[in-house]
Backbone as a ProteinNet text record, in pm:
[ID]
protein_1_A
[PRIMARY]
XXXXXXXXXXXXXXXXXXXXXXXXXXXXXXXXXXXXXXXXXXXXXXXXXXXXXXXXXXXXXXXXXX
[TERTIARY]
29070.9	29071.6	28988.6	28943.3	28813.6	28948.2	28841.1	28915	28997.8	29096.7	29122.6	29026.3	29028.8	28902.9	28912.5	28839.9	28829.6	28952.9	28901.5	29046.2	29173.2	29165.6	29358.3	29355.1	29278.5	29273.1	29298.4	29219.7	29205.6	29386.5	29426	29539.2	29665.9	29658	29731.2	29733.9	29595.4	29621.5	29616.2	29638.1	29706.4	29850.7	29884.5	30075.8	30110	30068	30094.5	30074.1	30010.5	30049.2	30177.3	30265.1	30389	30499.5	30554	30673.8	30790.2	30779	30874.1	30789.5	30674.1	30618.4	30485.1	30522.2	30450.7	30352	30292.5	30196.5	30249	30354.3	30455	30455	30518.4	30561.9	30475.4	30352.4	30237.8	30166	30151.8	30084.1	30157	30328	30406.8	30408.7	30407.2	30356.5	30256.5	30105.9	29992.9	30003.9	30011	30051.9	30127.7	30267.6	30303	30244.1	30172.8	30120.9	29988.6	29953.7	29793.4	29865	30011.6	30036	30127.2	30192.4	30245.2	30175.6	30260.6	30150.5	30099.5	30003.1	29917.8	30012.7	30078	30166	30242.4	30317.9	30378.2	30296.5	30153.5	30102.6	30004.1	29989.6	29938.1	30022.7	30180.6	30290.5	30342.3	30341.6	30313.9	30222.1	30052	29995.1	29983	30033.8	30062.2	30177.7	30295.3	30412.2	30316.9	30251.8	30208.1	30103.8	30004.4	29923.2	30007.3	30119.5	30209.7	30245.6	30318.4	30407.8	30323.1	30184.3	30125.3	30049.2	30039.1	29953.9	30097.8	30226.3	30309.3	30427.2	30447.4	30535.9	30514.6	30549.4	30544.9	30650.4	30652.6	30738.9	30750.7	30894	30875	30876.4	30819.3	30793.7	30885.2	31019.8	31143.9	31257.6	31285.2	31353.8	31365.4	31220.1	31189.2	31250.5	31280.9	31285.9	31194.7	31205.5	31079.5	31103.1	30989.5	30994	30895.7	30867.5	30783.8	30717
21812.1	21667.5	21609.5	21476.4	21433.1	21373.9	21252.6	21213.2	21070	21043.3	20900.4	20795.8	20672.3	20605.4	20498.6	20447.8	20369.8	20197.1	20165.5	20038.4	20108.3	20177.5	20242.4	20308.5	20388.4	20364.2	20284	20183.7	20036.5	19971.2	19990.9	19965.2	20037.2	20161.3	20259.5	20209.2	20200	20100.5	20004.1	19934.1	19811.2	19820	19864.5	19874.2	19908.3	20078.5	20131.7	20042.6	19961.3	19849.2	19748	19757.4	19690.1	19779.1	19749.8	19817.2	19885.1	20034.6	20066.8	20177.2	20128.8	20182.9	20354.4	20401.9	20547.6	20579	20677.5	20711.7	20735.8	20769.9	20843	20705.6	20637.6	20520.3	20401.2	20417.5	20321	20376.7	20513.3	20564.4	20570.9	20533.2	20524.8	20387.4	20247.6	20121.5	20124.2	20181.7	20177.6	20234.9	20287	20389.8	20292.7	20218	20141.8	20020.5	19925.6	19837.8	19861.9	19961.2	19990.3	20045.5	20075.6	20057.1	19903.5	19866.2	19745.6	19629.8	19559.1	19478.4	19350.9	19277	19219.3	19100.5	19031	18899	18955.5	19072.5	19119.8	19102.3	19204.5	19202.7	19097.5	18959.3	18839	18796	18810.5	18719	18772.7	18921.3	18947.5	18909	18880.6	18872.8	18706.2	18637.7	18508.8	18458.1	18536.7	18535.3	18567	18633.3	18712.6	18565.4	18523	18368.3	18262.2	18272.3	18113.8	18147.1	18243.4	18280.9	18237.6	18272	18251	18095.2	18030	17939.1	17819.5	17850.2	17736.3	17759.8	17825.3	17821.7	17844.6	17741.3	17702.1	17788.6	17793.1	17773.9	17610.7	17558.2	17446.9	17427.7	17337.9	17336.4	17286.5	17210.6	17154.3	17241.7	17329.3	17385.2	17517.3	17548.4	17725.5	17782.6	17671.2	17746.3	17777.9	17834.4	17854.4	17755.4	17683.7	17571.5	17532.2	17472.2	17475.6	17327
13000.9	12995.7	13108.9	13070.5	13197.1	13252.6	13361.1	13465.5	13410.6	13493.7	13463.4	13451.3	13344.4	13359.4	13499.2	13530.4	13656.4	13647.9	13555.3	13546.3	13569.6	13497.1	13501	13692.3	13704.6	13880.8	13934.7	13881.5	13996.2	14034	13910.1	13870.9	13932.2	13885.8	13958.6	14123.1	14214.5	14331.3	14388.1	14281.4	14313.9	14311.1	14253.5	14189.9	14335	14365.6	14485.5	14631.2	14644.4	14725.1	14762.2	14627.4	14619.7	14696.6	14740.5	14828.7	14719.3	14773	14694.5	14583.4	14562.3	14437.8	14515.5	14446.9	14500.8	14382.5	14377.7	14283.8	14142.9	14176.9	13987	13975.5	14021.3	13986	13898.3	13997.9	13996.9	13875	13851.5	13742.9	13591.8	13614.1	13480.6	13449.7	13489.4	13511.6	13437.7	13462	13425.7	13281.8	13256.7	13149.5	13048.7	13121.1	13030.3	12930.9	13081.9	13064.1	12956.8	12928.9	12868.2	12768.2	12709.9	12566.4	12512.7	12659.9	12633.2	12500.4	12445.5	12369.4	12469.6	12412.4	12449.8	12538.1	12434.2	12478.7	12629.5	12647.2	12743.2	12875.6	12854.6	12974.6	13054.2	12929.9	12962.1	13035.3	13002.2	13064.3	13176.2	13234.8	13378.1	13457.6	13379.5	13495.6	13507.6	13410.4	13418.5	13548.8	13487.3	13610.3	13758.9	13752.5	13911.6	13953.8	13832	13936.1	13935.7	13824.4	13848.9	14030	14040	14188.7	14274.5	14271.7	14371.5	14424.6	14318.9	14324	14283.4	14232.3	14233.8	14345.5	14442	14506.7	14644.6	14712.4	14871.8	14948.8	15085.1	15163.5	15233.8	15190.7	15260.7	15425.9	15484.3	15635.7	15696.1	15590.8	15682.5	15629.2	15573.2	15534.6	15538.9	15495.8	15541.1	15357.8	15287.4	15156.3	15068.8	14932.9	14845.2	14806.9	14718.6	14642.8	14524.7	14483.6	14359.9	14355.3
[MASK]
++++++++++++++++++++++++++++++++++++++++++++++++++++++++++++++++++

């Protein structure tokens, strides 16, 4: 068998960046997500830019916020 293709790499480290997540881990993720159906893995990486781009820390409170 050849090598892994390069997206599913890219992927594999990125995952492994998340705390907690190791190579088995990051590589059964990948694996999932690339049979997952389509709607699923739009709506993770949807969840992952909402988080980032809709939620603050507030500056008088120190809570999350939206």
């Amino acid at each position: 068998m050849g090598s892994t293709p390069a997206p599913i790499e890219r992927l594999i480290t990125a995952l492994k960046r998340l705390p907690g997540i190791g190579e088995k881990s990051a590589t059964r993720l990948s694996f999932y997500l690339l049979g997952a159906p389509d709607a699923v893995v739009r709506e993770l990486g949807e969840a992952i830019e909402r988080l980032k781009h809709e939620i603050v820390l507030c500056q008088i409170c120190f809570d999350l916020t939206d």
